[in-house]
N, C-alpha and C positions, 0 to 999 in steps of 0.2 A: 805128116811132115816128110816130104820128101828128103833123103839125105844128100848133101850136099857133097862134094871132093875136095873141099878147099884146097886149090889149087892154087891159092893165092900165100897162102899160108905153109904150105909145101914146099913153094919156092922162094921162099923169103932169105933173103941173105945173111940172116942173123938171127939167133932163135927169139923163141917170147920170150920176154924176163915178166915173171910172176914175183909179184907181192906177196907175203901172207900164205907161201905156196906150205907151211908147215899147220894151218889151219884146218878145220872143216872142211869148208869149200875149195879151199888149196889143193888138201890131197886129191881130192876127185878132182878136180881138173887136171892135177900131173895124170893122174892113172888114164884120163879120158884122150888125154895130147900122147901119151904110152899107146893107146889104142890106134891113134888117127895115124899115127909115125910124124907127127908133129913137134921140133925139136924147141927145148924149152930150159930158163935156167932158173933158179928161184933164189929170192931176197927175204928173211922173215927173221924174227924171235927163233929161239930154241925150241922144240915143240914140247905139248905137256906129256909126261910118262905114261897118261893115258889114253891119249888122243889118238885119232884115228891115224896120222901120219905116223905115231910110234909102233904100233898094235899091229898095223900090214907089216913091216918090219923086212921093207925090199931093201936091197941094194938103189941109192939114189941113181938114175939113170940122167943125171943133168950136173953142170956145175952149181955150186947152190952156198949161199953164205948166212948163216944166223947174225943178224943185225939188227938195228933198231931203222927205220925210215927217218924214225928223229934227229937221226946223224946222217947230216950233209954230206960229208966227206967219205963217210965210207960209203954213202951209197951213188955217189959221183963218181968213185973208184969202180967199182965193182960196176956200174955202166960202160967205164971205158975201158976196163978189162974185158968184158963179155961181149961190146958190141950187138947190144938189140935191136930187133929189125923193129920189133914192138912191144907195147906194155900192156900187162893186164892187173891194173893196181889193187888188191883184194886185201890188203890188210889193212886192220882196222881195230878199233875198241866198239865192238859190235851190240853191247848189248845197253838196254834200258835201264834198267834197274843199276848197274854197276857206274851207268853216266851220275844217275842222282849221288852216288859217293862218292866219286871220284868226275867230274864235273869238268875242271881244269884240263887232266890228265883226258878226258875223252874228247877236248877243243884241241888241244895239241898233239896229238896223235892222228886224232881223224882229221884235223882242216893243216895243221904244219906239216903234217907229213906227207899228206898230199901236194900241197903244194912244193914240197921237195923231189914226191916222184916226177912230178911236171916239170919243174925248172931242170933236172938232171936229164928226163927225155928228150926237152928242145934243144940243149945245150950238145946234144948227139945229130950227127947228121944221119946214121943209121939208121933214127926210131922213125918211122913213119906213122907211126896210128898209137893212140895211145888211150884206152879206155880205163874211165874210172868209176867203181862199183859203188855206188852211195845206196837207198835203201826204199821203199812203200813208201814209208813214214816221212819223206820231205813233203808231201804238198798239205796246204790249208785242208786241215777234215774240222766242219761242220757238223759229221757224227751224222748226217743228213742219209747215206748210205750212195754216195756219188760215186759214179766209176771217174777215176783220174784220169786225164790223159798226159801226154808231155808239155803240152802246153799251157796244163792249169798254172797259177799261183801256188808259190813254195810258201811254208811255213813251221817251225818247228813247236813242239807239245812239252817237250821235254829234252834234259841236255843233249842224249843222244840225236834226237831227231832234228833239234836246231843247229848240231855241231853239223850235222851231215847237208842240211842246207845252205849251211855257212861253206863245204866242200863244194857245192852247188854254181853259190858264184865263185868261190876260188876256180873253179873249171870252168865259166864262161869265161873269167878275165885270161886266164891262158891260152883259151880257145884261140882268145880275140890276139891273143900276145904270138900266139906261133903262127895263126893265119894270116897274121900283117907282115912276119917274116918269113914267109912260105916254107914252114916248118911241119913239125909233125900235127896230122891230126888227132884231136881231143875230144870227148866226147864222154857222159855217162851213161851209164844202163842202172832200172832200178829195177828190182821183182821183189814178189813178196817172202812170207815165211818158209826159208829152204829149210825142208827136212829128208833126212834119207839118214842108215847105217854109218855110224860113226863120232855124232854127234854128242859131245860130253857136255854142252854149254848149260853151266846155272840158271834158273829162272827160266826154262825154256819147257814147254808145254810135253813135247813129245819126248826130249831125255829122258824130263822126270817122270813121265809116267812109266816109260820101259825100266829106268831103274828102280823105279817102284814093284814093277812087276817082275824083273829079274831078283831083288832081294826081299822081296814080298812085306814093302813097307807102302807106309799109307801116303799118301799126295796130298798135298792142301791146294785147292783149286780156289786162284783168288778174280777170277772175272768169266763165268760158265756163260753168259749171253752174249761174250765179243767175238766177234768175226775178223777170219784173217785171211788172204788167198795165200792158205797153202800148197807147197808144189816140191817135188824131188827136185834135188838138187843138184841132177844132174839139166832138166832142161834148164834154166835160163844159164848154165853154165855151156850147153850147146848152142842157145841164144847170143852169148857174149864171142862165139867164137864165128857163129853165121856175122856180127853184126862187123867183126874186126874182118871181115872176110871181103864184104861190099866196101867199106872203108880204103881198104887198098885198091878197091876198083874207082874210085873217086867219088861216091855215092853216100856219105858221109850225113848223121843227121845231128845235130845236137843231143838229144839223151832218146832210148828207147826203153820201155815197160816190156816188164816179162811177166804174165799169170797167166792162171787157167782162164778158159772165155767164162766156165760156170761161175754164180756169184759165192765168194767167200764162207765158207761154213765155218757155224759157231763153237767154242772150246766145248760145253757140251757135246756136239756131235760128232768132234773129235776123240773125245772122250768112250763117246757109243762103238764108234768104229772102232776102236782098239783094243774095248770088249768085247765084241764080236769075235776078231779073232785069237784075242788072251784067255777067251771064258772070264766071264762076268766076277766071278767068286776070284780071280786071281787079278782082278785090277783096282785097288783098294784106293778111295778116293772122298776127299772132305773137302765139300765147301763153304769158303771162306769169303763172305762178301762183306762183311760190315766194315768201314770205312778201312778201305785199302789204302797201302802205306805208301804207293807210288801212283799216281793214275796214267794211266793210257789210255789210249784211244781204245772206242769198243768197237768202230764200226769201220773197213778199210776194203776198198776194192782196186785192183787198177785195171784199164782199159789196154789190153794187148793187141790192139789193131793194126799199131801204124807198123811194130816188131811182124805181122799176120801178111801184111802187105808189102814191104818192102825189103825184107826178108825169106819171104816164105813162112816161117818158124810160128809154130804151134805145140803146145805140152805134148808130152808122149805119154805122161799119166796121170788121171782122172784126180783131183783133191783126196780122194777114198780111195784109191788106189796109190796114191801116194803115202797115204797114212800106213795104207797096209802092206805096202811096200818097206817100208820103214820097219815095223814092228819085226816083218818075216825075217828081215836080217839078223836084226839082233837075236831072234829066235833061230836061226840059221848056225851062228858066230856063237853063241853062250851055251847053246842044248843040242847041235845036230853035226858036231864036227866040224864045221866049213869054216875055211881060215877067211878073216877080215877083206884078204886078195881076191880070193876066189868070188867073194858074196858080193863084192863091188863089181869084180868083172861080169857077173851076169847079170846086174842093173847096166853096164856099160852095153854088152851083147843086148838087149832087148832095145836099147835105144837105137843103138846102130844100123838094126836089121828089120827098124820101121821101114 
């Protein structure tokens, strides 16, 4: 993957404004936009005490406001205060298992509050581009073992997955609403399961295994033969920023996929790989398959072509390099001295200096 100058992005007359920038994938994109010298302002919740944005523990190098998206008003304000050239919408109620309890709370969050960053973007003559992060998990899987492209049929499995395609058409109908009045462009990006250092999220495959293996407790593994394209977290957040890159060049597509080209490996062999480099004897693991309390999908691929082509943009590491990328952090950050900052900045350097 050739690295790009975004020059488009450089010049922009108003910084990003990020969603969700106290998140996972938040912090790595401020730290990543920190790298590019790309100016940026963030909108989120408060972060958790233990999250990757508390733990780096920098000086905020942006204006940045803890809010809720579900609140119109503050975050109409906080638009017309900051003046964004563009949006990177990334917060969200992200996970599975927390939509089946809370159901309601992951339809209004993810589809209201989206639709609030959009109504507050067009309502700016500033914002010119405005991408929204929805997820794999919207389109129909037949479990068949299809690679997706952008143009399959959507479908949702579960609350998560149907709130996020309910985001789906909230972002066609806007698309449609700001292109009839030659407003900002809208568009989504989906990629698969991001993982990388930093990651505290419940229910999540590669947390719990490292906090397993950092406190040397045992994992219940409740679906070993499903498949998922896993990828660091930093490419499809380099993807998100190639694709707002062309967007300002007028090259604009409705939604682009981010994964690896290889197909999807299974929690098993994610499992394997992090054996490998934890040793065996310190990754303590029980599976659990008899009727599971939430079901998901077991089989998920998506097709990174059209992102391969009109883009440029390809992973910079391998699904297993990804995993073990992941692991070496935490093993970096918990056993080898290396602050949270540093072990990100050299995920960030190796991207860079593809």
């Amino acid at each position: 993957m050739a690295l790009r100058h975004f020059n488009n992005l450089k010049s922009l007359s108003g910084p990003i404004l990020i969603t969700g920038h106290t998140g996972f994938k938040g912090k790595w994109l401020t730290l990543l936009l920190d790298s590019l010298e790309i100016p940026y302002v963030g909108y989120s919740l408060a972060p958790a005490l233990d999250s990757l944005y508390t733990i780096c523990a920098d000086t905020p190098k942006s204006n940045e406001k803890y809010s809720d998206i579900r609140d119109f008003d503050a975050l109409r304000k906080f638009f017309q205060d900051t003046k964004p050239a563009a949006v990177i919408h990334l917060a969200a109620q992200p996970l599975v298992i927390e939509s089946y309890l809370n159901p309601a709370y992951t339809f209004d969050v993810n589809v209201m509050g989206t639709i609030n960053v959009m109504q507050a973007a067009i309502e700016m003559s500033s914002v010119k581009s405005v991408i929204c992060v929805t997820t794999d998990k919207v389109y129909r899987n037949s479990e068949e073992g299809k690679l997706f492209s952008e143009n399959d049929p959507l479908a949702g499995k579960d609350p998560y997955s149907s709130s996020k395609v309910a985001c789906e058409s909230a972002i066609d109908a806007w698309r449609a609403i700001s292109k009839f009045n030659n407003q900002s462009d809208i568009f989504s990006v989906r990629s698969g399961n991001v993982i990388g250092g930093g990651d505290i999220s419940k229910n999540r495959l590669l947390p719990d295994l490292i906090n397993g293996y950092i406190n040397q407790k045992k994992v219940i593994i409740r679906n070993p033969k499903s498949t998922r394209p896993w990828q660091h977290v930093l490419d499809p957040l380099y993807g998100y920023l190639l694709a707002l890159e062309v967007s300002l060049e007028g090259k604009s597509n409705r939604a682009f996929n981010f994964a690896t080209k290889d197909l999807s490996i299974s929690v098993e062999h994610a499992i394997e790989i992090i054996k490998k480099s934890a040793g065996s004897e310190r990754v303590l693991v029980e599976y659990d398959t008899h009727n599971p309390q939430f079901p998901e999908s077991s089989k998920l691929d998506l097709d990174p072509e059209l992102a391969f082509k009109l883009l440029g943009w390809e992973s910079a590491w391998s699904q297993e390099e990804a995993i073990t990328s992941t692991f070496e952090w935490w093993d970096k950050v918990k056993f080898k001295n290396i602050s949270p900052n540093e072990a990100c900045n050299q995920d960030i350097a190796k991207l860079l200096q593809l």
